[in-house]
C-alpha positions as a LaTeX table, in Angstrom:
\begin{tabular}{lrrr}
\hline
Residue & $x$ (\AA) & $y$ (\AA) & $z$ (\AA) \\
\hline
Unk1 & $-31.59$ & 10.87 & 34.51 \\
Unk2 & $-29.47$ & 11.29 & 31.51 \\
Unk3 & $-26.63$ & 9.91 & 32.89 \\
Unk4 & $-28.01$ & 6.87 & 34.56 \\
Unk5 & $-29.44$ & 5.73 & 31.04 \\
Unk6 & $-25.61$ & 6.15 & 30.04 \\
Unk7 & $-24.22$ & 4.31 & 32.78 \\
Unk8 & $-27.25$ & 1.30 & 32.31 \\
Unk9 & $-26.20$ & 1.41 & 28.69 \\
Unk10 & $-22.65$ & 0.89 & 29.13 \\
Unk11 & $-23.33$ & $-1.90$ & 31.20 \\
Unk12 & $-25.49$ & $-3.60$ & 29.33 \\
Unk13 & $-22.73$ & $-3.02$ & 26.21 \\
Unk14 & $-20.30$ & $-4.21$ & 28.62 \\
Unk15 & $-22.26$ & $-7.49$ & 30.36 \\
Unk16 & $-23.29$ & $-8.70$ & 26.53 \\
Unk17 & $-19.64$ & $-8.28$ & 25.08 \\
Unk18 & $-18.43$ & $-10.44$ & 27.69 \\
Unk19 & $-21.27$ & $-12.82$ & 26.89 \\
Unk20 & $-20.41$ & $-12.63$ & 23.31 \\
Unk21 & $-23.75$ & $-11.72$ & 22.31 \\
Unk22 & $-23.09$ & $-9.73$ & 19.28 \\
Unk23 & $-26.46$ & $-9.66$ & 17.53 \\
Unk24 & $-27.58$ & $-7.97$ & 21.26 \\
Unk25 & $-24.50$ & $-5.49$ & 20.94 \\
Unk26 & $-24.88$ & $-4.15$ & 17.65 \\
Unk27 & $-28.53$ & $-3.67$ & 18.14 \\
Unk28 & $-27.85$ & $-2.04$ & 21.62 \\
Unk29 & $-24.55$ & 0.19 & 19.58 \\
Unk30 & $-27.18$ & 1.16 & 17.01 \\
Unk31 & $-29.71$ & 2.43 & 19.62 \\
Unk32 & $-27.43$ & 4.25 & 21.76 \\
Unk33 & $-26.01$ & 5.97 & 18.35 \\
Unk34 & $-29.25$ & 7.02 & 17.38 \\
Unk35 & $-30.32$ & 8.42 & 21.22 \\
Unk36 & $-27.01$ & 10.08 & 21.38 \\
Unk37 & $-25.72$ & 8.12 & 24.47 \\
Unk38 & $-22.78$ & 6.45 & 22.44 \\
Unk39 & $-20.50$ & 9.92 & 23.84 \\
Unk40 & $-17.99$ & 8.55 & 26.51 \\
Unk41 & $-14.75$ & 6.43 & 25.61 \\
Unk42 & $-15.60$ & 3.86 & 27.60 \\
Unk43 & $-18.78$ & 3.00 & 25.51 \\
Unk44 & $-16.83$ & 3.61 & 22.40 \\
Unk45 & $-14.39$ & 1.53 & 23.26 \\
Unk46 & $-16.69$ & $-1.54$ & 23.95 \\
Unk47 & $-19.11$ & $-0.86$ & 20.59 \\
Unk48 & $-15.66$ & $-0.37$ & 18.82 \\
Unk49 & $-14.47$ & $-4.51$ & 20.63 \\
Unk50 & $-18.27$ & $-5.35$ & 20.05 \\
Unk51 & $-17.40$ & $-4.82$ & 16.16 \\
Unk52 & $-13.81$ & $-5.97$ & 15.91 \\
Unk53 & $-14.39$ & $-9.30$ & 17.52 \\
Unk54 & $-17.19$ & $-9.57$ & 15.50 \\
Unk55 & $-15.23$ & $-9.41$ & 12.32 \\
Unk56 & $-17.04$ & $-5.90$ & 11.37 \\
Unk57 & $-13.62$ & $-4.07$ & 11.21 \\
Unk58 & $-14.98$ & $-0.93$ & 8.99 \\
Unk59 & $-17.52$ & $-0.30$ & 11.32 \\
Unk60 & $-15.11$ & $-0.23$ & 14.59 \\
Unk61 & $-13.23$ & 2.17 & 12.56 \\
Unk62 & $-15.88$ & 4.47 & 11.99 \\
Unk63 & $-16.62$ & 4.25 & 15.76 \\
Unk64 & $-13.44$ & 4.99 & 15.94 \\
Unk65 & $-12.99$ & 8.20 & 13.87 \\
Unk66 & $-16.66$ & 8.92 & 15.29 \\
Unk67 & $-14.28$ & 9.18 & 18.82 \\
Unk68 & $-11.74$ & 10.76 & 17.67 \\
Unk69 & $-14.16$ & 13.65 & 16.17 \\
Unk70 & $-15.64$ & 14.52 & 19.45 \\
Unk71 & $-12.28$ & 14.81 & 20.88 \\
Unk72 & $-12.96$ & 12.35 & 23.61 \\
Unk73 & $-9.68$ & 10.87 & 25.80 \\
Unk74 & $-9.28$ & 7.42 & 24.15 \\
Unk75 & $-7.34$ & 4.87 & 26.11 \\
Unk76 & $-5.07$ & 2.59 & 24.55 \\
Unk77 & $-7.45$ & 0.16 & 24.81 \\
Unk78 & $-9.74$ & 1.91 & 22.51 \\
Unk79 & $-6.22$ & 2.27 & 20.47 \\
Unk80 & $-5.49$ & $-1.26$ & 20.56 \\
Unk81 & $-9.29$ & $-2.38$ & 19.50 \\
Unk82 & $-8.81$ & $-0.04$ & 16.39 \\
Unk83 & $-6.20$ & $-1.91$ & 15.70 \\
Unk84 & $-7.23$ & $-5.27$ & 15.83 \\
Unk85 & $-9.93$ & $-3.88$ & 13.30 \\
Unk86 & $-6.98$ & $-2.58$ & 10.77 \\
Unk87 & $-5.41$ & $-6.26$ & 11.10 \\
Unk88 & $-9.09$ & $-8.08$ & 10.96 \\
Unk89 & $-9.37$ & $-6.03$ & 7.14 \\
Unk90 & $-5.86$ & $-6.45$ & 6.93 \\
Unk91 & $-5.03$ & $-2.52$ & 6.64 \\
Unk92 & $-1.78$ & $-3.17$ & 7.90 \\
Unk93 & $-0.45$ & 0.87 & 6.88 \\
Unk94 & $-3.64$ & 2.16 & 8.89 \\
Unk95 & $-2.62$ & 0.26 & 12.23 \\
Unk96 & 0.71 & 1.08 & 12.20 \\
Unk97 & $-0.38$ & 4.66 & 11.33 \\
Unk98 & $-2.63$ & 3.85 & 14.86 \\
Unk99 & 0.21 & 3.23 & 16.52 \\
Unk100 & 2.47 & 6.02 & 15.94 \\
Unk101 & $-0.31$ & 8.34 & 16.88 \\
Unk102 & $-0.38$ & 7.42 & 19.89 \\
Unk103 & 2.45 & 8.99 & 21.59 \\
Unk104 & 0.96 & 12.03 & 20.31 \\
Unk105 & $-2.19$ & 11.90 & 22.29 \\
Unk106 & $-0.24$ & 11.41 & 25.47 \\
Unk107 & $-0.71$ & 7.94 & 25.58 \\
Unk108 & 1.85 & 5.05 & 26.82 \\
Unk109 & 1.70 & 2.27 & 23.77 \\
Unk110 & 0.77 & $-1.06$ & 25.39 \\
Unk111 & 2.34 & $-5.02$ & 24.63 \\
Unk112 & $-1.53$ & $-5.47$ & 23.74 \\
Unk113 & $-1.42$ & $-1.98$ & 20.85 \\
Unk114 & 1.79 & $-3.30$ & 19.91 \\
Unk115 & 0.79 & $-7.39$ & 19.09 \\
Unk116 & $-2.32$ & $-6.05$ & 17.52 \\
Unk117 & $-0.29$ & $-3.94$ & 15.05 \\
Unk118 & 2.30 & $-7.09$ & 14.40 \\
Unk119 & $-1.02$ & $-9.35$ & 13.37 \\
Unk120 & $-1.85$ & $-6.41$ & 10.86 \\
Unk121 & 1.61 & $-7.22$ & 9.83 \\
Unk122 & 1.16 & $-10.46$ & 9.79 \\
Unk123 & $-2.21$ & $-10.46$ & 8.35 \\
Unk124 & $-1.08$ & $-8.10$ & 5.41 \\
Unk125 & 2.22 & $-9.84$ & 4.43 \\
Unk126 & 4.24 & $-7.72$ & 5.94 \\
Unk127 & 7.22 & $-9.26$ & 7.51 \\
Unk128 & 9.53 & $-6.46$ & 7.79 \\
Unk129 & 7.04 & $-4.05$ & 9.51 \\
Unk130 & 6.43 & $-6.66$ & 11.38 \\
Unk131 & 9.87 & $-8.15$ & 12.86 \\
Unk132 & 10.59 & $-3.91$ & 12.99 \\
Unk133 & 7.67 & $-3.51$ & 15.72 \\
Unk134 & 8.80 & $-6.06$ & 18.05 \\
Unk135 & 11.84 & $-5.20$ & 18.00 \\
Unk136 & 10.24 & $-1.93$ & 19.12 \\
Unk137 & 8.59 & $-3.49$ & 21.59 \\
Unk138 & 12.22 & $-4.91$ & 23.11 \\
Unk139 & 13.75 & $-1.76$ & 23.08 \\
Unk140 & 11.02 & 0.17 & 24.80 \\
Unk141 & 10.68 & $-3.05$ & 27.32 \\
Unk142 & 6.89 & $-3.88$ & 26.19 \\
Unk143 & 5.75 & $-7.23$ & 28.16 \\
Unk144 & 6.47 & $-9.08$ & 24.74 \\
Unk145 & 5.28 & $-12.60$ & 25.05 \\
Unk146 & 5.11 & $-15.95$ & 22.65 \\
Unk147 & 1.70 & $-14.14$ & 20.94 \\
Unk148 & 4.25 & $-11.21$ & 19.69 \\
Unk149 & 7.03 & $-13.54$ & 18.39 \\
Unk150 & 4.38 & $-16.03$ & 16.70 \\
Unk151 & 2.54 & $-13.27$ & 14.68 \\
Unk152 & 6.37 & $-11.70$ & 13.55 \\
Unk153 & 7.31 & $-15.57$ & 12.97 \\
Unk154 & 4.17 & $-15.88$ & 10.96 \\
Unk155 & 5.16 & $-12.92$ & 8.75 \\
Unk156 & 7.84 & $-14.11$ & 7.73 \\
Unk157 & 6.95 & $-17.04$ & 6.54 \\
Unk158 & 4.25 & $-15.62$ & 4.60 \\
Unk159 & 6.88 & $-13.94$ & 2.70 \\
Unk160 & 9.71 & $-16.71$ & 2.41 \\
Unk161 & 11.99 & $-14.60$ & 4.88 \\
Unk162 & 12.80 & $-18.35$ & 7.20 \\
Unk163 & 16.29 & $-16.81$ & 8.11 \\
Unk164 & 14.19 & $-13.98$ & 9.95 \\
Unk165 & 11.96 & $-16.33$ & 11.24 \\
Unk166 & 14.39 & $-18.84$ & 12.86 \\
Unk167 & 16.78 & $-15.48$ & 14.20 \\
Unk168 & 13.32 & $-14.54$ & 15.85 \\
Unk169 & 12.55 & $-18.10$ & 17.46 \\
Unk170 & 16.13 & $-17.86$ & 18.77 \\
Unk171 & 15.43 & $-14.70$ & 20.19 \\
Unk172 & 12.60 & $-15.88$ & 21.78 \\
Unk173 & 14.61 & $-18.44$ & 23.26 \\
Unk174 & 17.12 & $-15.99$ & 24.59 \\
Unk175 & 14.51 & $-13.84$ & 26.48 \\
Unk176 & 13.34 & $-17.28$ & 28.23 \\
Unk177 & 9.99 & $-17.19$ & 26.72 \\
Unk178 & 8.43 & $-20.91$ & 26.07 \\
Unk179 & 7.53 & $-21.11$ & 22.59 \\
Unk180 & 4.00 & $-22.37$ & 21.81 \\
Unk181 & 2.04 & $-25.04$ & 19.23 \\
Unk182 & 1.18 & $-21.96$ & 16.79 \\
Unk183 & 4.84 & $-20.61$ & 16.85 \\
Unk184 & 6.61 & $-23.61$ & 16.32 \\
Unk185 & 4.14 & $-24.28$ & 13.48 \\
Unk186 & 5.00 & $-20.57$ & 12.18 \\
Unk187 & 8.93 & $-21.19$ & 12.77 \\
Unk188 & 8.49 & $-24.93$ & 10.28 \\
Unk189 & 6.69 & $-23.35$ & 7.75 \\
Unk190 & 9.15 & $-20.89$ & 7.65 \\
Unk191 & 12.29 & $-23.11$ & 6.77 \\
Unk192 & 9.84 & $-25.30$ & 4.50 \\
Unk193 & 8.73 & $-21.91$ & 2.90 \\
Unk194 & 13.05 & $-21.12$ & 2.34 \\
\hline
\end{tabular}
């Protein structure tokens, strides 16, 4: 019985986060919290999304340490939606800190960990962490894709650094990847920036 309310739960977390009903999903996240049925990764994982997307980035993160303090397996997924929190409150230092625990939970980093930790970057200023994780992401052969390059691009501009920007464009270039609308934009307001 107790596990078929789980398993209804996490659906209905699931179907309404898809939906993009929020209101639904935090009132659903605060229910199951309070009956104890918010205890598997997989619901974690979705309250902690329901939250990020939602622009609620301190209370992913508690989901998130709530995880991590009953020892449960996290996925990178639940990784990567962590995050995305850190770069929605623009704790840049706390999802790169994210990211370099991974390995030591036995856990592969993803392209999708990886680009969320380059908008933290981006989102905090920080061009040099930045343009240093995607480089990362190269040398371990992450999928990296225009989304990477754009949110690296982007940090550098924030921070006057065009000659970083442009050598990143023309790295994009050399890896065959298409730039898009939002990196080109990036890549201009980094020489106007210089």
């Amino acid at each position: 019985d107790e596990r078929q309310r789980w398993q209804q739960q996490q659906q209905k977390l699931q179907r309404h986060n898809q939906e993009q009903l929020w209101k639904v999903c935090v009132q659903e996240i605060r229910e199951a919290e309070l009956s104890g049925l918010l205890t598997t990764a997989v619901t974690l994982s979705v309250a902690t999304s329901t939250y990020e997307k939602q622009g609620r980035w301190q209370c992913a993160l508690r989901l998130f340490h709530q995880a991590c303090g009953v020892l449960l397996r996290l996925d990178t997924v639940t990784w990567a939606g962590a995050t995305s929190a850190c770069s929605r409150g623009s704790c840049w230092e706390l999802a790169l800190a994210f990211l370099l625990k991974v390995p030591l939970r036995s856990l592969r980093p993803s392209s999708v960990l990886f680009n969320s930790a380059i908008n933290a970057g981006e989102k905090g200023h920080q061009w040099l962490p930045a343009s240093a994780l995607l480089r990362c992401m190269m040398k371990h052969q992450l999928l990296h894709t225009v989304v990477s390059f754009s949110a690296a691009t982007s940090a550098c501009e924030k921070n006057c650094r065009w000659e970083h920007g442009i050598g990143l464009l023309g790295n994009l270039h050399d890896r065959g990847i298409p730039p898009n609308v939002i990196l080109c934009n990036a890549a201009m307001g980094t020489c106007q920036s210089g």
